[in-house]
N, C-alpha and C positions, 0 to 999 in steps of 0.2 A: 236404619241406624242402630248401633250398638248401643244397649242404656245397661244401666245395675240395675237390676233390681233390690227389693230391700231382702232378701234371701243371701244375693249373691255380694252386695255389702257386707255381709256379717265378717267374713274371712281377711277382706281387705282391711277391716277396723280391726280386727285382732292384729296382725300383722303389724299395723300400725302403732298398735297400743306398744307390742314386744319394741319395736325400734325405737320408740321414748323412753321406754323404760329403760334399755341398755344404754341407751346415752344420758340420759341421768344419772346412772350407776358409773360409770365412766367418768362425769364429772365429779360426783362425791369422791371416787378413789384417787383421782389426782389432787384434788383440794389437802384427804387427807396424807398425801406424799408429801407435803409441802411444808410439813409442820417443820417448829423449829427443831433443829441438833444441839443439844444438850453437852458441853465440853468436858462436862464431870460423869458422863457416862462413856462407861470403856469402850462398850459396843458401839459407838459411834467415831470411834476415833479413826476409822478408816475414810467414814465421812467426810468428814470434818477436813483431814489433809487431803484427801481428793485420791487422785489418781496419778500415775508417773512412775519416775524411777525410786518412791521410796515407799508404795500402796503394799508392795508383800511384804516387805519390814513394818509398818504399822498397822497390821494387819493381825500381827500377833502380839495380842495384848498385853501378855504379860512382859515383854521382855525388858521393862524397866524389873523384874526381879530375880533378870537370870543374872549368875557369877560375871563380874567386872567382865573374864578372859574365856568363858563358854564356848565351847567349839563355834555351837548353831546360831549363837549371836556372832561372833566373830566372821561368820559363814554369810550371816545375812546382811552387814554392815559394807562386807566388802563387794556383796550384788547389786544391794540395794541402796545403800547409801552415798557409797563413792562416786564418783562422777571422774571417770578418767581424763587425764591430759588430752587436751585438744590439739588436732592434726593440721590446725589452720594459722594463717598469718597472721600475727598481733593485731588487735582492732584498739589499738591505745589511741587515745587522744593528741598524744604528743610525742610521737615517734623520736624528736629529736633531743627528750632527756632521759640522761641514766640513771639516776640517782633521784626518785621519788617520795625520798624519805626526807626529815629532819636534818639530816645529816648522820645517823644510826648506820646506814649503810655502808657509808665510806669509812668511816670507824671502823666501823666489823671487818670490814674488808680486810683492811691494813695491817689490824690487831692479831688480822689472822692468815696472814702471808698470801692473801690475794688465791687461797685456796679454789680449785677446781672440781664442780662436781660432787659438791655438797650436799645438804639435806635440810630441810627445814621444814618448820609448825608453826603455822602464821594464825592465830585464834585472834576473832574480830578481824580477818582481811579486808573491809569492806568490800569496794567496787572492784579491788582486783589492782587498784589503780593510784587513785588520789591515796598521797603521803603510805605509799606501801613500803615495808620496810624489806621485803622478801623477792619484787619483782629486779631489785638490782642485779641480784646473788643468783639466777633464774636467766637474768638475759646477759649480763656480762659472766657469769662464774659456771653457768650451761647448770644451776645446779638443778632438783628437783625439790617435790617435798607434797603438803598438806595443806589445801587451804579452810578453814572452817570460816564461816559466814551464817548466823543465825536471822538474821533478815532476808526474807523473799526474795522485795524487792532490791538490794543491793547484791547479793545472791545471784540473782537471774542479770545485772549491769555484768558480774565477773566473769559468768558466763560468755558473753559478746564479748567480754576482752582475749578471749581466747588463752587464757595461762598455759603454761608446759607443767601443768601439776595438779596432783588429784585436789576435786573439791568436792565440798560436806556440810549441805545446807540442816547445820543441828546447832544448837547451844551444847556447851560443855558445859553438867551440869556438877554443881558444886555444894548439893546438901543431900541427902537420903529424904527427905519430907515426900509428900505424894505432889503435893505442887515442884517437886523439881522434876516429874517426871517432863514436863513438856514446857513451853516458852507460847505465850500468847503477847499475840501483837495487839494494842489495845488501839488501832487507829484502823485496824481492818480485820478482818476473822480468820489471818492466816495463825496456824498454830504449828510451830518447830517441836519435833522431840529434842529431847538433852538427852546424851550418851556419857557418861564420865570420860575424862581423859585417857585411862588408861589402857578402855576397849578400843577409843578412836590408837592408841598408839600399838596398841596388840594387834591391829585388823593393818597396820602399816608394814608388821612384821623387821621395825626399824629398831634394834640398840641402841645407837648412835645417831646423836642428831646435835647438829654445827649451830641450827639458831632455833630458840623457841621465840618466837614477838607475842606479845600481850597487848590488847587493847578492848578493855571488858569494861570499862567505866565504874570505876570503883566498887569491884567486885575481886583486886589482882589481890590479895593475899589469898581469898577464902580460895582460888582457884590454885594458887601455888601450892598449897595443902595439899591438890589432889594429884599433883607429879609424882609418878613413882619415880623419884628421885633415887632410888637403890637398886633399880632397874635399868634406866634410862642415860644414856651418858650425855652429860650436854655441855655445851661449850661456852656457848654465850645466849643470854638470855636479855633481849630489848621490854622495856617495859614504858606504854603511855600511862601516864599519871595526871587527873587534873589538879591544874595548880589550885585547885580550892580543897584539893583536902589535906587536910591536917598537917603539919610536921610529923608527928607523936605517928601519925598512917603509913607516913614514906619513911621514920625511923624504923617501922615495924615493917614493912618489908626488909628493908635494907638487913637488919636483924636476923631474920628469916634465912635469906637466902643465904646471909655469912656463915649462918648454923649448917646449910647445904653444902657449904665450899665455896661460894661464890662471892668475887668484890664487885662495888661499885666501881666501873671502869669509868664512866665520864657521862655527862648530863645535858641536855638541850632542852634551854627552854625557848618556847614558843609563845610569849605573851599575846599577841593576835588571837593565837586557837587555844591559850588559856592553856596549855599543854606543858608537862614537864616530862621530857624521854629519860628514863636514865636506862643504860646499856651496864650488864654485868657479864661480868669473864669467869671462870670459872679455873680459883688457884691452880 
C-alpha cells in the first residue's frame, strides 16, 4: 500500500499552505471591493450611476463645467443621454382616452388651430402617462418632442409606455452651486445628473417649440430663468402650480413670463391633487 512518508508530506503541506493563503487573500480583496462609494467623490460618479446608456456621459467628470452649447457635450448628450422614440405599440393603461391632462390639452389644442406635427418639452413628464399634458398632442396631433423625467423609477414606468418621443432621464438644473451638479434620490441611492436647459435644447437642435409643460414642484420660476427665451421661440407654455404656494409666487411668475411676452391664457384648478395649471400663450 501506498503511505507518505514524513519527507514526502513536506511538499503536500507547502502546497497547501499556498492554497489558504490565496484564498484568504481573495477574501480580503473582495471585502475590501465592497466598501462604501462616496457621492461627493467625482471618481466615483461612474459608480455610483452604474452602467447603461448614460456610463460614457458620466464618465466624464468634468462635464458639469463644460460651456452650456460645447460641441463634445452636445456630442455626448445626444449618445448618451437620449433615449430615442420607441418603435413599439403604446403600452398605456387606458387606451381608450385622449386627453390625459387637466384639461391643458384641449385648450392648447383649440388655441392653437388643432396644429399638426408639432413639437414639445415636457420637463417633470412623469410616467409618461398619468395627467400628461404632451401625450394628447403626440397621439392625436402625430406631434413629437422631449421628454425629461428625473426619477428612475417613474423614468423606467415611461419607458414601458412606449412614447413616440425622445426621453432624458436628468433633472434640469437650475443654480451653478456644486450641489446642482447631480439630483439624489433620498429614498434609494439612485443619483440623476442635471444638465441646464439650454444644452438639453441645443442637443434637440430645435428653434421652435409649440409647448413647453412644467411640473418641477415649486421650483417653476428659478427654472423659467434658465429658458433661453432669446433663442427659443415658444408658443405656449403649461405650468402645474401647487395651490399652497403663495399668491405673491404665481403673481411672480405670471410677471415673469408677461416680461418674456407671454399671457395667462386660462387656469385649472384641481383641488383633489391640490394642483393649479395655468396655460400661457405667447402674444
Amino acid at each position: 500500500m501506498f503511505s507518505l512518508t514524513r519527507r514526502s508530506k513536506r511538499p503536500y503541506l507547502l502546497c497547501l499552505a499556498l492554497v489558504l493563503l490565496f484564498l484568504v487573500s481573495a477574501q480580503l480583496s473582495l471585502k475590501s471591493s465592497s466598501k462604501t462609494i462616496r457621492v461627493s467623490d467625482p471618481e466615483n460618479f461612474g459608480a455610483l450611476f452604474g452602467s447603461g446608456h448614460r456610463n460614457s456621459f458620466l464618465k466624464m467628470q468634468n462635464y458639469h463645467n463644460m460651456a452650456m452649447d460645447d460641441p463634445e457635450l452636445l456630442k455626448l448628450v445626444k449618445s448618451s443621454i437620449f433615449q430615442y422614440p420607441s418603435s413599439s405599440t403604446y403600452n398605456l393603461s387606458d387606451t381608450s382616452i385622449m386627453d390625459f391632462s387637466r384639461g391643458q390639452s384641449r385648450n392648447i389644442d383649440k388655441a392653437n388651430g388643432q396644429k399638426e406635427r408639432g413639437y414639445f418639452v415636457d420637463i417633470g413628464a412623469g410616467n409618461g402617462e398619468t395627467g400628461s399634458v404632451s401625450l394628447y398632442f403626440e397621439r392625436e396631433r402625430h406631434w413629437t418632442g422631449l421628454l425629461i423625467e428625473p426619477s428612475l423609477e417613474l423614468y423606467n414606468q415611461m419607458i414601458n409606455k412606449h412614447r413616440q418621443a425622445v426621453t432624458a432621464n436628468v433633472c434640469v438644473r437650475i443654480n451653478a452651486t456644486l450641489d446642482g451638479r447631480f439630483l439624489k434620490d433620498p429614498t434609494t441611492t439612485n443619483v440623476t445628473p442635471c444638465l441646464w436647459l439650454k444644452t438639453l435644447l441645443e442637443a434637440t437642435e430645435r428653434t421652435e417649440i409649440d409647448l413647453l409643460n412644467i411640473d418641477v414642484k415649486n421650483e417653476e420660476l428659478n427654472l423659467l430663468k434658465t429658458v433661453p427665451f432669446d433663442q427659443i421661440n415658444m408658443k405656449f407654455i403649461s405650468i402645474a402650480i401647487s395651490m399652497e404656494m403663495p399668491k405673491s409666487g404665481v403673481s411672480d411668475i405670471i410677471t415673469f413670463l408677461g416680461g418674456m411676452g407671454f399671457n395667462a391664457n386660462t387656469q385649472f384648478d384641481n383641488h383633489v391633487q391640490h394642483t393649479r395649471d395655468i396655460v400661457f400663450e405667447h402674444k
